[in-house]
LUMZA-167812 format. One record per residue (C-alpha): x, y, z; residue in one letter. Coordinates in nm, 2 decimals, padded with zeros to 4 digits. Layout:
<atoms>
+--------+--------+--------+------+
:      x :      y :      z : rest :
+--------+--------+--------+------+
:      X :      Y :      Z :    A :
...
+--------+--------+--------+------+
</atoms>
This chain:
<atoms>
+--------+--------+--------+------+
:      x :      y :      z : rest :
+--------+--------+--------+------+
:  00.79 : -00.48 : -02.93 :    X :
:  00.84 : -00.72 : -03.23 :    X :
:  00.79 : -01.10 : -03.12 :    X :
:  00.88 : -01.42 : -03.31 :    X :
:  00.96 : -01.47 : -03.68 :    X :
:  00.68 : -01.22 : -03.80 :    X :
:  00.84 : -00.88 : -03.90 :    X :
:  00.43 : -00.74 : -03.83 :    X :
:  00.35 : -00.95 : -03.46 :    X :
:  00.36 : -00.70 : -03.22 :    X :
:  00.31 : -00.72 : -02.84 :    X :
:  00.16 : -00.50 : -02.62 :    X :
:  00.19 : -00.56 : -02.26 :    X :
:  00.01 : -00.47 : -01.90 :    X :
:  00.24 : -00.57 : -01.60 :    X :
:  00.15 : -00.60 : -01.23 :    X :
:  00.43 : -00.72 : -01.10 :    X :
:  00.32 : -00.88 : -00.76 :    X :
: -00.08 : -00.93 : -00.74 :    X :
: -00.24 : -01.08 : -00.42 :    X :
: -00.38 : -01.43 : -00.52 :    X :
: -00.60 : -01.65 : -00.27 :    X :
: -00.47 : -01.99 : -00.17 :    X :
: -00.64 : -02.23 : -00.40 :    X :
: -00.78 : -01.97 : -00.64 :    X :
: -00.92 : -02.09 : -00.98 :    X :
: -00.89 : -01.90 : -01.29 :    X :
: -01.18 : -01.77 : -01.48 :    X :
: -01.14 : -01.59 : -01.82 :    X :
: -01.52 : -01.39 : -01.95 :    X :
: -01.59 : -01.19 : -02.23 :    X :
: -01.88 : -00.89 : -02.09 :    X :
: -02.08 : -00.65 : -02.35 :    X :
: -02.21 : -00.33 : -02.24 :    X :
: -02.50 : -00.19 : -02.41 :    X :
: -02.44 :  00.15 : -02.60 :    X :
: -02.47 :  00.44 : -02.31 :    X :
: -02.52 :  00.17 : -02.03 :    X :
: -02.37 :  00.27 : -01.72 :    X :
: -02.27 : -00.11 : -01.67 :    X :
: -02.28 : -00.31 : -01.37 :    X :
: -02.35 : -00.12 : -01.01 :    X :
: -02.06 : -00.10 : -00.74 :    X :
: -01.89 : -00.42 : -00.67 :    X :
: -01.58 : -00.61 : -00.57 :    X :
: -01.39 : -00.92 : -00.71 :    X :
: -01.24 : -01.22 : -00.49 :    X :
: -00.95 : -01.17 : -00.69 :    X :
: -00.70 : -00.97 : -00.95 :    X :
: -00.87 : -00.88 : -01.27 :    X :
: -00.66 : -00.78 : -01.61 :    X :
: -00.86 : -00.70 : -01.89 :    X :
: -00.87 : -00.58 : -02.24 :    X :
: -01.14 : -00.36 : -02.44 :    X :
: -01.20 : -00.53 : -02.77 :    X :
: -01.43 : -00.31 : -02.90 :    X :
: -01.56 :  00.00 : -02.82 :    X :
: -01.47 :  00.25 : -02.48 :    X :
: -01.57 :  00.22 : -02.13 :    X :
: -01.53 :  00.50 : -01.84 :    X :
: -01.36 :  00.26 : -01.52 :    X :
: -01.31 :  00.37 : -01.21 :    X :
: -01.20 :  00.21 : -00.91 :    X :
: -01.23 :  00.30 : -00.55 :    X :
: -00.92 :  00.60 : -00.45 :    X :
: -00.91 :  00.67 : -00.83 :    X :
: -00.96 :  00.90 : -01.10 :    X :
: -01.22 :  00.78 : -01.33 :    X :
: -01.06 :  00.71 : -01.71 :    X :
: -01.18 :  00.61 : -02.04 :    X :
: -01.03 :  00.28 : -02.17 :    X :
: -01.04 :  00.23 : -02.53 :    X :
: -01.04 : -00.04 : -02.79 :    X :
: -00.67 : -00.20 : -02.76 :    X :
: -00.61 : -00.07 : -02.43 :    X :
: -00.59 : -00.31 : -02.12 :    X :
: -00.63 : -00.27 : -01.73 :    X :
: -00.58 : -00.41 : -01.40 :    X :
: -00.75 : -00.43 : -01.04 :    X :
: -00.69 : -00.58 : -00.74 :    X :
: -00.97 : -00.72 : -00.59 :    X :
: -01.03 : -00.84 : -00.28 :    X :
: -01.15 : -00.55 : -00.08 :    X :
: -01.13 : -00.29 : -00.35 :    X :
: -01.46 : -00.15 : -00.50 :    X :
: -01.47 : -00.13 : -00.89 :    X :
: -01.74 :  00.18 : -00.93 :    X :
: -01.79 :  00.14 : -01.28 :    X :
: -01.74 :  00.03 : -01.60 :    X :
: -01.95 :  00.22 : -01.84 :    X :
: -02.02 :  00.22 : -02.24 :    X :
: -01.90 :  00.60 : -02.30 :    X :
: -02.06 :  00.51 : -02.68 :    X :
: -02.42 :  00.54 : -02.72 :    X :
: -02.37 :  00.43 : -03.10 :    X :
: -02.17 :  00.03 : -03.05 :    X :
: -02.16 : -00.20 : -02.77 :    X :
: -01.88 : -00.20 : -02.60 :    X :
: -01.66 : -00.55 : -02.51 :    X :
: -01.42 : -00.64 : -02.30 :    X :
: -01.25 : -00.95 : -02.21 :    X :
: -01.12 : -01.02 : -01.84 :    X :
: -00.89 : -01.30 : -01.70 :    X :
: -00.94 : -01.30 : -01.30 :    X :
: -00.82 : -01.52 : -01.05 :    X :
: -01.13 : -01.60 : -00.84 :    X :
: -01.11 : -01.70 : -00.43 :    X :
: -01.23 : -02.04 : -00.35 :    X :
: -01.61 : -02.02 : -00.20 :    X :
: -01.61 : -01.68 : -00.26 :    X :
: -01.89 : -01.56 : -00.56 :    X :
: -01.69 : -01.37 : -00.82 :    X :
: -01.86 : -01.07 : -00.80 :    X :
: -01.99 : -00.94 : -00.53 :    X :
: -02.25 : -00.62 : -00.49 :    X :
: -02.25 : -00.35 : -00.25 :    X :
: -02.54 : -00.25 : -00.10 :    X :
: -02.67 :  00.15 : -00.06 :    X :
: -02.57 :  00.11 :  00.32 :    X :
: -02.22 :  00.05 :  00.24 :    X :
: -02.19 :  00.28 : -00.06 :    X :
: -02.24 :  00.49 :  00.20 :    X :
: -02.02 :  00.42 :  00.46 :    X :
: -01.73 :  00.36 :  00.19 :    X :
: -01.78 :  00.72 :  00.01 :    X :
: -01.52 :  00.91 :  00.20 :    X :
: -01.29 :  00.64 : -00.03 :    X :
: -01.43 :  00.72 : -00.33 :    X :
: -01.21 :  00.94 : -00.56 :    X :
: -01.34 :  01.34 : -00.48 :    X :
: -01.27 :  01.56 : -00.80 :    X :
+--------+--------+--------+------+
</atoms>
């Protein structure tokens, strides 16, 4: 879609219409680089919604319930949060780093990011996505 007086601006949008925001959230925006071929950071959950764009590079995500997929350079995404695991985000380029920027709306007292631990990895699997 064409925006403002520009005939070349363009906008590209990624739309959740109703995310689940904590009371008293704060706002956090980050940029994270993934080494080329690292498999990124280890299962996990957010206190909050998470959109973010790939700025350079491609990185395999997968959420918990869901296909895996490759998000490229100039492509955004979405998750929820809260009790959702986010499996991966790895650099499918062993050549470039890969970057992507995320804007997430983080729960008061809550850390950010939290890990899972192997014993419940386990216990979740049966909710992981089964090819």
């Amino acid at each position: 879609m064409r925006i403002g007086p520009s005939p070349t601006n363009t906008l590209d949008v990624l739309l959740h219409e109703t995310p689940r925001i904590a009371p008293n959230s704060c706002a956090m925006v980050a940029t994270v680089t993934v080494a080329p071929g690292d498999p990124g950071a280890g299962p996990h959950r957010h206190s909050g919604p998470v959109f973010g764009y790939v700025l350079q590079g491609e990185i395999l995500f997968e959420l918990e319930g869901e296909k895996p997929y490759a998000i490229k350079a100039g492509e955004a995404f979405w998750e929820p949060g809260f009790d959702i695991v986010h499996y991966q985000a790895a650099n499918l380029r062993d050549d470039i780093a890969s970057t992507f920027v995320v804007f997430m709306m983080c729960a008061p007292d809550v850390p950010m990011m939290t890990y899972l631990d192997e014993d419940e990895i386990n216990k979740r699997a049966h909710l992981r996505y089964q090819p």
